[in-house]
N, CA, C and O atoms as CSV, one atom per row, in Angstrom:
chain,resi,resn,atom,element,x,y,z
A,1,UNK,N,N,-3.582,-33.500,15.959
A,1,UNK,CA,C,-2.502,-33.572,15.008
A,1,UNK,C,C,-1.701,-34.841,15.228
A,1,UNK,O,O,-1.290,-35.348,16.272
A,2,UNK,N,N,-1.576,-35.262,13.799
A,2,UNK,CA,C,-0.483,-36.545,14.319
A,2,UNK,C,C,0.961,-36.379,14.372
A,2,UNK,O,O,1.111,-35.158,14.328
A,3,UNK,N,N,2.306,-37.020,14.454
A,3,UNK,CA,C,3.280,-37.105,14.660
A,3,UNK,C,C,3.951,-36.605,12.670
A,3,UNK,O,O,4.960,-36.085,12.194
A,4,UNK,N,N,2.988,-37.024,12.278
A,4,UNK,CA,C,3.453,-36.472,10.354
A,4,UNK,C,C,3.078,-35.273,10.159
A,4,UNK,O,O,3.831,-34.458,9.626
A,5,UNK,N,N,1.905,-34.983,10.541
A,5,UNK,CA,C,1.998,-33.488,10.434
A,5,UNK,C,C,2.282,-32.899,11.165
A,5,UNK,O,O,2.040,-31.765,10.753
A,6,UNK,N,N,2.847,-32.812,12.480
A,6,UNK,CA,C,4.066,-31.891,12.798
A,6,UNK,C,C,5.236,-32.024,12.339
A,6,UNK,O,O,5.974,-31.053,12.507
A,7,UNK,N,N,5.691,-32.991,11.764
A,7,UNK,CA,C,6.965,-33.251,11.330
A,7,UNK,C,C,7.055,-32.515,9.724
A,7,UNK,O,O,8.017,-31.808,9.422
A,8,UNK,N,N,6.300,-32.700,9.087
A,8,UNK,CA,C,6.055,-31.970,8.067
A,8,UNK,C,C,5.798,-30.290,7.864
A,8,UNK,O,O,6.080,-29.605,6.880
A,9,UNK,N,N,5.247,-29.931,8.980
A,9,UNK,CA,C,4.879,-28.647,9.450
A,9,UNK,C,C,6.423,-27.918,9.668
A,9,UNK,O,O,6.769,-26.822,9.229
A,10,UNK,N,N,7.280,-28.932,10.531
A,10,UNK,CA,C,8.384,-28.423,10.953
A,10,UNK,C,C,9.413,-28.227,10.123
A,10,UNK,O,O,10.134,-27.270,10.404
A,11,UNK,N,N,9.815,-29.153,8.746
A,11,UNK,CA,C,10.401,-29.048,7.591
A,11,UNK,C,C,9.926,-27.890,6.457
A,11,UNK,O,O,10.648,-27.261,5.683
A,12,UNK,N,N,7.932,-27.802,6.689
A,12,UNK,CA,C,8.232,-26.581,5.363
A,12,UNK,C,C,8.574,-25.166,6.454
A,12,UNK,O,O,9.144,-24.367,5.711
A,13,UNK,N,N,8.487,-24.637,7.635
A,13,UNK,CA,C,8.695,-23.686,8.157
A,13,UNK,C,C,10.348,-23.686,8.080
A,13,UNK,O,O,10.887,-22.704,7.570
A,14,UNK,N,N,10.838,-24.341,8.380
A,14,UNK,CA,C,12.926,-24.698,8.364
A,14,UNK,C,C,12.933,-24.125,6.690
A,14,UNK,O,O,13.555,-23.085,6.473
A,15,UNK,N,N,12.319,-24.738,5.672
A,15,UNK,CA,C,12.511,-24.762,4.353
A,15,UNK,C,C,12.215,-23.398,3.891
A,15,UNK,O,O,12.943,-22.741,3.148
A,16,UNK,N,N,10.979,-22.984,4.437
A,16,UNK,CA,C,10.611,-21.441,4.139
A,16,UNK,C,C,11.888,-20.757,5.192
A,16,UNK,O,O,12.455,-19.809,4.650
A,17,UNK,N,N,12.171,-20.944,5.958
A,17,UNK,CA,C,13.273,-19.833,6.409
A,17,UNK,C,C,14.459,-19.803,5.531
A,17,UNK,O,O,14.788,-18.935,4.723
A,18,UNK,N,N,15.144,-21.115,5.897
A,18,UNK,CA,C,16.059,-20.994,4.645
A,18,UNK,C,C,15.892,-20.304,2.802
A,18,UNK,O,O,16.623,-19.382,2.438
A,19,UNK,N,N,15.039,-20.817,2.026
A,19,UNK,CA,C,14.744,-19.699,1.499
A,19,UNK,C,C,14.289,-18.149,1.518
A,19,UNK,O,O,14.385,-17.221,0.715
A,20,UNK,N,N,13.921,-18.257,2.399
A,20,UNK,CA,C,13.914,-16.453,2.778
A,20,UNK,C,C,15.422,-15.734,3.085
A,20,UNK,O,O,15.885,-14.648,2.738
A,21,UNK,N,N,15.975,-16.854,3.904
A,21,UNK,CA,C,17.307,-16.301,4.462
A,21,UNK,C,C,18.248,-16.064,3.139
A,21,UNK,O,O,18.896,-15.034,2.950
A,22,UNK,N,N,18.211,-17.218,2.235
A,22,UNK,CA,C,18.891,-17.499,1.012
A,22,UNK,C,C,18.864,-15.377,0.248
A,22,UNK,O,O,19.593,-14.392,0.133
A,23,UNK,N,N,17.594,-15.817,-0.008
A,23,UNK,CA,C,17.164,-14.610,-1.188
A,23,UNK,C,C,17.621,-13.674,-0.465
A,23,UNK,O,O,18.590,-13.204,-1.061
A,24,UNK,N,N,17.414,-13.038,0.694
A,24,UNK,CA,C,17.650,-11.628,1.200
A,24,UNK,C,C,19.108,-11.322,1.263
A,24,UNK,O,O,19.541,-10.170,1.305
A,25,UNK,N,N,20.102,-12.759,1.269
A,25,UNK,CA,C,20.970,-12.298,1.317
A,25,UNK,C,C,21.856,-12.501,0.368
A,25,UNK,O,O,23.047,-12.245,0.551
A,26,UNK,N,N,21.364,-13.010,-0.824
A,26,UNK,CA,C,22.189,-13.068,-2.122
A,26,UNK,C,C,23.318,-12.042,-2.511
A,26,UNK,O,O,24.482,-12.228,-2.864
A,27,UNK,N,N,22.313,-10.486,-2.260
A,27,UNK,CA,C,23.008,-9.611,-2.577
A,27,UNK,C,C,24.585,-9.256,-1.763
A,27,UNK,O,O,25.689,-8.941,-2.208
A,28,UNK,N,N,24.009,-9.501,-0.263
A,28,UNK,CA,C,25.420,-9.669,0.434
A,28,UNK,C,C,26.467,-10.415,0.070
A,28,UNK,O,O,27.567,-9.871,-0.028
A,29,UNK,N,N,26.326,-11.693,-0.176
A,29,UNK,CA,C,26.940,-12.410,-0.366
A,29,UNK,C,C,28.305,-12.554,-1.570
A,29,UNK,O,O,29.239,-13.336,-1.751
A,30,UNK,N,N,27.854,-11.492,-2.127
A,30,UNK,CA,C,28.809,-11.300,-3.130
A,30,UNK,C,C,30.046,-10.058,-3.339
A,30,UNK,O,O,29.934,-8.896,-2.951
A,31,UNK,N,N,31.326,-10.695,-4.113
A,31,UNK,CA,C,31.723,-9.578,-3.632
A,31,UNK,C,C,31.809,-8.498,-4.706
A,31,UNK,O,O,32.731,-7.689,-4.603
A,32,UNK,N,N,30.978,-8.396,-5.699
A,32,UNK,CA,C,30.799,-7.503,-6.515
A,32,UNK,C,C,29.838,-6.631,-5.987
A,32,UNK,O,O,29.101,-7.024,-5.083
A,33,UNK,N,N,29.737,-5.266,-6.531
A,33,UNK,CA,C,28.376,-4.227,-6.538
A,33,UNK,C,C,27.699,-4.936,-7.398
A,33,UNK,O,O,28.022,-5.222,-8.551
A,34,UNK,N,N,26.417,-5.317,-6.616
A,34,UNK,CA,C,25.076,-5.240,-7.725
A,34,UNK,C,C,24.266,-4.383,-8.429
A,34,UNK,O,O,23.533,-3.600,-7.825
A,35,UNK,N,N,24.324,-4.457,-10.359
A,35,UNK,CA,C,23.416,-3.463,-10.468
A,35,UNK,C,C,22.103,-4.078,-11.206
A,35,UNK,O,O,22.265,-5.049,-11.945
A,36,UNK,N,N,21.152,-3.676,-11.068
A,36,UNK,CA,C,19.879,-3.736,-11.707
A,36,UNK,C,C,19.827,-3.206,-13.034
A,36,UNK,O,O,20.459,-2.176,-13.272
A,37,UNK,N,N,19.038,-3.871,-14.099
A,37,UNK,CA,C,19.128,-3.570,-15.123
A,37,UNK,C,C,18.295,-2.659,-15.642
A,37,UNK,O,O,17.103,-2.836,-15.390
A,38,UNK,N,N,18.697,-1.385,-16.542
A,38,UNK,CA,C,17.520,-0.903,-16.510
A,38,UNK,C,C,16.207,-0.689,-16.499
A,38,UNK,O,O,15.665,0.361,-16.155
A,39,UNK,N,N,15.504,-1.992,-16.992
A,39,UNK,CA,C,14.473,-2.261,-17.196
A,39,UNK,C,C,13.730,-2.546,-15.849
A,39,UNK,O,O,12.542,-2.359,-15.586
A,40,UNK,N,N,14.514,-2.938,-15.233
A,40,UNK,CA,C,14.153,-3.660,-13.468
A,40,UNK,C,C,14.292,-1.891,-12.601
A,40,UNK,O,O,13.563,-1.662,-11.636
A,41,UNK,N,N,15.179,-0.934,-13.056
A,41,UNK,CA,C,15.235,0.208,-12.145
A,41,UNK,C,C,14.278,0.840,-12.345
A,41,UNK,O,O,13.748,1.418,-11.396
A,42,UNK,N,N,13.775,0.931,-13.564
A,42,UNK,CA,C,12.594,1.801,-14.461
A,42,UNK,C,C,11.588,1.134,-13.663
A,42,UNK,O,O,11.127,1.847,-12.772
A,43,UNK,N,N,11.158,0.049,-13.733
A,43,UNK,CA,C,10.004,-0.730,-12.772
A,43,UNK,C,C,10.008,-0.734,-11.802
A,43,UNK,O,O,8.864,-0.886,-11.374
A,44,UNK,N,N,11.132,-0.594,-10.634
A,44,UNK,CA,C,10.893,-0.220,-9.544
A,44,UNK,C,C,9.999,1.310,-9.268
A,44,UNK,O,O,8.989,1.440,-8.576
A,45,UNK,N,N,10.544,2.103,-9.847
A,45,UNK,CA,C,9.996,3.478,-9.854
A,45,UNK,C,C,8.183,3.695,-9.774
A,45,UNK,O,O,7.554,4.691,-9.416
A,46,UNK,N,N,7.663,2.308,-10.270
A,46,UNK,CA,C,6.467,2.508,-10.413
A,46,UNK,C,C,6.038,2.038,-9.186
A,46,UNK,O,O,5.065,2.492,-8.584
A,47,UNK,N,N,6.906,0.933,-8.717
A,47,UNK,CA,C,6.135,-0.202,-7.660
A,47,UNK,C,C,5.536,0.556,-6.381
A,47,UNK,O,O,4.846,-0.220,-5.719
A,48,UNK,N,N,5.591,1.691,-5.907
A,48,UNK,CA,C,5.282,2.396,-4.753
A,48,UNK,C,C,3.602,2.940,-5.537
A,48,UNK,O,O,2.475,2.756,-5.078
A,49,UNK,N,N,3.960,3.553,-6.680
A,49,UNK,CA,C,2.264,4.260,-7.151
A,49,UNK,C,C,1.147,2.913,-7.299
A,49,UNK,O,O,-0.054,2.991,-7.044
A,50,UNK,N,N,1.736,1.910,-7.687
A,50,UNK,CA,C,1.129,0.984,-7.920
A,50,UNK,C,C,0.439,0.009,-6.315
A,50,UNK,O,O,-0.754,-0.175,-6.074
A,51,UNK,N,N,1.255,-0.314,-5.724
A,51,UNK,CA,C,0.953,-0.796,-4.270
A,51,UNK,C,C,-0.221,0.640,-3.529
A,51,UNK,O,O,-1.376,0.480,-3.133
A,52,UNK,N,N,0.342,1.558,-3.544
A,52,UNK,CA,C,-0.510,2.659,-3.175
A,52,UNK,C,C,-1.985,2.040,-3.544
A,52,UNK,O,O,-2.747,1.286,-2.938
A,53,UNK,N,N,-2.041,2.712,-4.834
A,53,UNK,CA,C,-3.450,2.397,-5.490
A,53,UNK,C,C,-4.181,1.327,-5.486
A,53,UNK,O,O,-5.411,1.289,-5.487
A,54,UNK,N,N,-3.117,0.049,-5.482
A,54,UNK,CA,C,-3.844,-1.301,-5.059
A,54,UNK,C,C,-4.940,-1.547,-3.717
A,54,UNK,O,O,-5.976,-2.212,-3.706
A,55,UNK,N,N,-4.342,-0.800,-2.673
A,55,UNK,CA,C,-4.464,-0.251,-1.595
A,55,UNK,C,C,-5.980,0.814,-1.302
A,55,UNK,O,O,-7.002,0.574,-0.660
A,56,UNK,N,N,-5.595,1.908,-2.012
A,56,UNK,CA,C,-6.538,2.870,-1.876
A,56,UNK,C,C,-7.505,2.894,-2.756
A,56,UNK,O,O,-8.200,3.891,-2.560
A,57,UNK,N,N,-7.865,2.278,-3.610
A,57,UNK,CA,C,-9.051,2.364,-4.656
A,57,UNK,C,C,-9.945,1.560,-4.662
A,57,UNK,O,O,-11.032,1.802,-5.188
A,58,UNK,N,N,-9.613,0.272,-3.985
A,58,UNK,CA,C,-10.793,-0.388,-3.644
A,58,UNK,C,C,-11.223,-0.096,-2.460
A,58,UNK,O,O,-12.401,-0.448,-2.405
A,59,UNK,N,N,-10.802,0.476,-1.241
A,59,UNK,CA,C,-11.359,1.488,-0.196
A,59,UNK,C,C,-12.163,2.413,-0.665
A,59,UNK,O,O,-13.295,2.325,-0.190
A,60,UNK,N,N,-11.960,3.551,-1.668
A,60,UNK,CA,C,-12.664,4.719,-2.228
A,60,UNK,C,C,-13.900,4.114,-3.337
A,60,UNK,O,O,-14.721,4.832,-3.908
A,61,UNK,N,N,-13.807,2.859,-3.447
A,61,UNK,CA,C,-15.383,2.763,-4.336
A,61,UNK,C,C,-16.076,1.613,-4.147
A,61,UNK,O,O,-16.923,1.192,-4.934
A,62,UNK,N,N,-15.532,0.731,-2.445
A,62,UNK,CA,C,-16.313,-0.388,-2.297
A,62,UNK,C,C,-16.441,-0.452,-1.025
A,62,UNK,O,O,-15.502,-0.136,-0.295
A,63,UNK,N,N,-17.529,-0.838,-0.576
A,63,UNK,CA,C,-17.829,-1.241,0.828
A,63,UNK,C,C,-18.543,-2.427,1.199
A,63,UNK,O,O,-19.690,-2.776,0.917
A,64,UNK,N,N,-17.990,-2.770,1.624
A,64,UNK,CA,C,-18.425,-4.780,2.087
A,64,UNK,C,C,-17.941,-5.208,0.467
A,64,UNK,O,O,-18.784,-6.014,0.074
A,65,UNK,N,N,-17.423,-5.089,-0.075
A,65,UNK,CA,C,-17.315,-6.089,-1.155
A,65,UNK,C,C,-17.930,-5.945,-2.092
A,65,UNK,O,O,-17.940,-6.752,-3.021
A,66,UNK,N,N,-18.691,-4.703,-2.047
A,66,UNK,CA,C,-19.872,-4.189,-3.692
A,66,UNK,C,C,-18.900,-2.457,-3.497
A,66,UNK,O,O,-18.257,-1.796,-2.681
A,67,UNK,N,N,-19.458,-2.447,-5.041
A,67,UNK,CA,C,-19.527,-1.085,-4.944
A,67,UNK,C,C,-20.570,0.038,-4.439
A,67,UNK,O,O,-21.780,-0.077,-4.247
A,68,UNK,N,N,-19.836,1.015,-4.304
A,68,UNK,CA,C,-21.228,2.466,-3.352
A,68,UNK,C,C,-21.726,2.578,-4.896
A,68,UNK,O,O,-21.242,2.670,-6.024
A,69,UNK,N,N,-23.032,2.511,-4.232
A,69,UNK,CA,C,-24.275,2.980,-4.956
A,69,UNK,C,C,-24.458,4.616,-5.213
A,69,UNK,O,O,-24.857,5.140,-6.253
A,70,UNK,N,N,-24.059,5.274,-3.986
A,70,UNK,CA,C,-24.478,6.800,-3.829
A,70,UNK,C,C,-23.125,7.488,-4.092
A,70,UNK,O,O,-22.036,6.993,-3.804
A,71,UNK,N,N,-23.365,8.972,-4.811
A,71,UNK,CA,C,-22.238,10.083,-4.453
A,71,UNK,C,C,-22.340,10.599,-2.952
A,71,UNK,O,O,-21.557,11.459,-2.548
A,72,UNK,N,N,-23.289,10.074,-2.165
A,72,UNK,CA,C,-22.961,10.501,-0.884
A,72,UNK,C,C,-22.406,9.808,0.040
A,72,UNK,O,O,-23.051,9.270,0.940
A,73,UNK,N,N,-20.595,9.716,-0.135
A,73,UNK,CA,C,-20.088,9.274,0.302
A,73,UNK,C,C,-18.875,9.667,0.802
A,73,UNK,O,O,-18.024,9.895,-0.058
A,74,UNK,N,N,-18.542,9.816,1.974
A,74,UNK,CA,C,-17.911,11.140,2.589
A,74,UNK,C,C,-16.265,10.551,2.046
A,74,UNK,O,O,-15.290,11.284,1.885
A,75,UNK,N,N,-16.295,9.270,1.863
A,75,UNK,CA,C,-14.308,8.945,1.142
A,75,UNK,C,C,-14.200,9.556,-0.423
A,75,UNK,O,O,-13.191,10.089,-0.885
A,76,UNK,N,N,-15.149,9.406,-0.951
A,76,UNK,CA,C,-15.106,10.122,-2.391
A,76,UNK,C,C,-14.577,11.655,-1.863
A,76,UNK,O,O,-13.376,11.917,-1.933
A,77,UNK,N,N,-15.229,12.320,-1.507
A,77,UNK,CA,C,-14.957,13.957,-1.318
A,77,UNK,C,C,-13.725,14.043,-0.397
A,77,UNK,O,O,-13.047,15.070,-0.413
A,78,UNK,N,N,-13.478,13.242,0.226
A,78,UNK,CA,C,-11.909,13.490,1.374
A,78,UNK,C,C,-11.180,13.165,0.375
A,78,UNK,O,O,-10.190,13.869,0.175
A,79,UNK,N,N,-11.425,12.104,-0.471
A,79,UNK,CA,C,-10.202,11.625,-1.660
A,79,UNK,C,C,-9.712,13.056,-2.496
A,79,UNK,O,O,-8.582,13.541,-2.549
A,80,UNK,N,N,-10.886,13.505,-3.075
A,80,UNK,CA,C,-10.496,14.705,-3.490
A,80,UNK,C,C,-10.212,15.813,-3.250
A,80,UNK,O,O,-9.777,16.637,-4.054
A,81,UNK,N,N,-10.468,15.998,-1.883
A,81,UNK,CA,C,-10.265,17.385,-1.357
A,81,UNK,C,C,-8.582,17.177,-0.948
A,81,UNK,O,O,-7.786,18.112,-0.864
A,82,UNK,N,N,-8.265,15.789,-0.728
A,82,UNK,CA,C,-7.025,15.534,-0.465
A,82,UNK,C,C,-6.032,15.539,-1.587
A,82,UNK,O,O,-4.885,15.971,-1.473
A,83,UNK,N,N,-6.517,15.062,-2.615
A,83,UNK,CA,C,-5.868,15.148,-4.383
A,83,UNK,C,C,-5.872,16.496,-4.347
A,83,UNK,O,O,-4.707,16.893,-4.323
A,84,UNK,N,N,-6.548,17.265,-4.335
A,84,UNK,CA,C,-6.449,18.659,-4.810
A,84,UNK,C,C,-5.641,19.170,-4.322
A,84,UNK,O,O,-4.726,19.772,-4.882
A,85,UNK,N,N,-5.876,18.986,-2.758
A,85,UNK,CA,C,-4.408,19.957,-1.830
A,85,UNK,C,C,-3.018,19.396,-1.956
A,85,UNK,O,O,-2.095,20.145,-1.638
A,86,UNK,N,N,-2.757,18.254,-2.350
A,86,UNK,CA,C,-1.401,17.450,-2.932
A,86,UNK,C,C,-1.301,17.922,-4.166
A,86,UNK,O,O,-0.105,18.130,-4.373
A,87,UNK,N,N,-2.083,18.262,-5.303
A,87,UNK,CA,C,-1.345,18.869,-6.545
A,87,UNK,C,C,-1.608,20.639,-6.588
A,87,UNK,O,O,-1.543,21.289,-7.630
A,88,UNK,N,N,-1.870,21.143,-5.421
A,88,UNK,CA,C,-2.099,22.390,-5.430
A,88,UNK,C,C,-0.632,22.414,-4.502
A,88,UNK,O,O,-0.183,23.547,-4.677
A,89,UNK,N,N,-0.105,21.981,-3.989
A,89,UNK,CA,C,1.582,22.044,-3.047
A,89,UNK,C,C,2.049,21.045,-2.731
A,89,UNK,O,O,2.172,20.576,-1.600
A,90,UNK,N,N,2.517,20.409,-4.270
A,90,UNK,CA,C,3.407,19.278,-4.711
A,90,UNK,C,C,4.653,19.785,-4.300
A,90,UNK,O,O,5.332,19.176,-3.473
A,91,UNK,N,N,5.104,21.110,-4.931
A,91,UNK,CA,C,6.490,21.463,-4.841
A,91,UNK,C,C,6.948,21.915,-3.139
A,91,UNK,O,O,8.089,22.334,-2.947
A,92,UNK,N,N,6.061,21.801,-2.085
A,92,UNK,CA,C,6.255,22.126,-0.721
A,92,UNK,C,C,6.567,21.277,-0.387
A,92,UNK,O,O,6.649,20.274,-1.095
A,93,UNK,N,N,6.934,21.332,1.088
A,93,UNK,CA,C,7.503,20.075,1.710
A,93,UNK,C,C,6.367,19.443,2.618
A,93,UNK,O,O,6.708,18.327,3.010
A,94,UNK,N,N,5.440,19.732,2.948
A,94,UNK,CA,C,4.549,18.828,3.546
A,94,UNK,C,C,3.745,19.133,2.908
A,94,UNK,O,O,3.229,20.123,3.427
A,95,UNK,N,N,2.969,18.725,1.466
A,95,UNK,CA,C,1.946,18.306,0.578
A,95,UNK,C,C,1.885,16.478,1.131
A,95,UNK,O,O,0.885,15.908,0.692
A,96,UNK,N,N,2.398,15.987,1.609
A,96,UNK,CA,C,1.884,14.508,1.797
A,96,UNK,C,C,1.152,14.790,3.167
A,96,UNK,O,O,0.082,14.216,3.373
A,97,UNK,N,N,1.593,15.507,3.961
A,97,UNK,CA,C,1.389,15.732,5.355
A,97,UNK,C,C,-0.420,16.648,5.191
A,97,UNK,O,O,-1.550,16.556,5.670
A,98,UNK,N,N,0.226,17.353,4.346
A,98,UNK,CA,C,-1.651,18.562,3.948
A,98,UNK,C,C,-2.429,17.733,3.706
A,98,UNK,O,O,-3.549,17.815,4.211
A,99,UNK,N,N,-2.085,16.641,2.838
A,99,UNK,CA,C,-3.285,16.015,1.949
A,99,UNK,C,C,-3.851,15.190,3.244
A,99,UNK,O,O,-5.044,15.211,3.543
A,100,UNK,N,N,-2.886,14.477,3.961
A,100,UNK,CA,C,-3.906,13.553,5.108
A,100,UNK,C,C,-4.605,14.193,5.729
A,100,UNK,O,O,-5.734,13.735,5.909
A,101,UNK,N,N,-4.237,15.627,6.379
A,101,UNK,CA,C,-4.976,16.572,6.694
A,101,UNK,C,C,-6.271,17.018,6.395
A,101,UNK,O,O,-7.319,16.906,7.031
A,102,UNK,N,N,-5.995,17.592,5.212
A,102,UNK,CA,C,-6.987,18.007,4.565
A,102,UNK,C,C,-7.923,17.135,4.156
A,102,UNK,O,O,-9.033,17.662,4.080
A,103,UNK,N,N,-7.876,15.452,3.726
A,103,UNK,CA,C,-8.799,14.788,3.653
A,103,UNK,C,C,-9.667,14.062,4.937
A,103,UNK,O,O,-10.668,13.371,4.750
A,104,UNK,N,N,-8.981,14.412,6.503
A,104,UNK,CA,C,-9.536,14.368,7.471
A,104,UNK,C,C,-10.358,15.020,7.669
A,104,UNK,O,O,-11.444,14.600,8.069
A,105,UNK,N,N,-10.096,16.254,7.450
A,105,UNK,CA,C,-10.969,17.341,7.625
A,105,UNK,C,C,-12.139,17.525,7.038
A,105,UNK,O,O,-13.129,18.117,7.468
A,106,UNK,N,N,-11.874,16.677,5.460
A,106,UNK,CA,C,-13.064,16.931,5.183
A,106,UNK,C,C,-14.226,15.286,5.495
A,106,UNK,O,O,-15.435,15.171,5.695
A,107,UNK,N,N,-13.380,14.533,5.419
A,107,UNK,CA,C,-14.210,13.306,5.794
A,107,UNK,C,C,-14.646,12.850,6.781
A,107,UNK,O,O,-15.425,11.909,6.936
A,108,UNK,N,N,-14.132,13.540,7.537
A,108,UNK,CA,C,-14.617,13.337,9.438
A,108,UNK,C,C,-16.112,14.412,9.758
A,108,UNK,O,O,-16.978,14.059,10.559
A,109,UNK,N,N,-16.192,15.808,8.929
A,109,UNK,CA,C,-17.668,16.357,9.647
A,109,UNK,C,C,-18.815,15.518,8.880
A,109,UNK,O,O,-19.961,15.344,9.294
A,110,UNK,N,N,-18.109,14.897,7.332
A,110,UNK,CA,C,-19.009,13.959,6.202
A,110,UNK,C,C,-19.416,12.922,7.041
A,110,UNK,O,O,-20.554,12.587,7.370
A,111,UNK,N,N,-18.572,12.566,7.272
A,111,UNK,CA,C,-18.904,10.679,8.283
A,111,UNK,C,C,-19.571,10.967,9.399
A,111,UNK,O,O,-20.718,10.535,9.294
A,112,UNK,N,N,-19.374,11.529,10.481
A,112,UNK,CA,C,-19.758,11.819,12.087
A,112,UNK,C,C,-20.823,12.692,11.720
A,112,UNK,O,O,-21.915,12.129,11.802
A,113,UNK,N,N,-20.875,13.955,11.318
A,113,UNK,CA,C,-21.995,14.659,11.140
A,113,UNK,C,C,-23.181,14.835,10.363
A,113,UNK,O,O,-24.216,15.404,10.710
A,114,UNK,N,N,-22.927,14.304,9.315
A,114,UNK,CA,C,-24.037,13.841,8.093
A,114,UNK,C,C,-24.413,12.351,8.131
A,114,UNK,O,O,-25.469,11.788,7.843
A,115,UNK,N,N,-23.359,11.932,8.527
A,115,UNK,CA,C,-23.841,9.916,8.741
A,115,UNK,C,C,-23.499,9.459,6.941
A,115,UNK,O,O,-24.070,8.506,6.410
A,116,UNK,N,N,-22.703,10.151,6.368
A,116,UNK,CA,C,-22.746,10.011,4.932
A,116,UNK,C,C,-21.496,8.485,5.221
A,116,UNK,O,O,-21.082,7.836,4.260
């Protein structure tokens, strides 16, 4: 490395902090309550189902970078055995807690014992 690109290195990391520092604390900084507009509160509401799924759906229908060829695939059936027990005791208090459960249960004798 030469003497410019550390020096350069060292200005965008300073530059990226300061903007990070900037944004996070806009909201502090003021002395009003901030509110979000509805349109921005309504969209938040989604941003958790959405990151989720971003997350979990290309796990449940790809492996190495293609899609599964076969229904014998032990994340398909934990996915659902886990969906099912989350909308079968939504209104309980550990339906998030059942569903990891229950999709362990079923994807762990699928994987280890069948080799699926």
């Amino acid at each position: 490395m030469s003497a410019d690109t550390d020096f350069w290195t060292v200005v965008v990391i300073i530059g990226l902090t300061l903007i990070t520092v900037l944004t996070r604390t806009l909201f502090f900084i003021s002395s009003q309550a901030w509110q979000l507009p509805h349109w921005a509160q309504r969209g938040l509401q989604y941003a958790p189902i959405a990151a989720l799924a971003a997350v979990i759906v290309p796990e449940l229908v790809m492996t190495q970078g293609h899609f599964i060829q076969t229904w014998q695939d032990a994340r398909l059936f934990a996915a659902l055995a886990g969906a099912a027990w989350f909308f079968g005791n939504r209104g309980r208090g550990q339906a998030v807690l059942g569903t990891i459960v229950v999709g362990m249960l079923v994807y762990l004798p699928l994987h280890v014992g069948w080799g699926w």
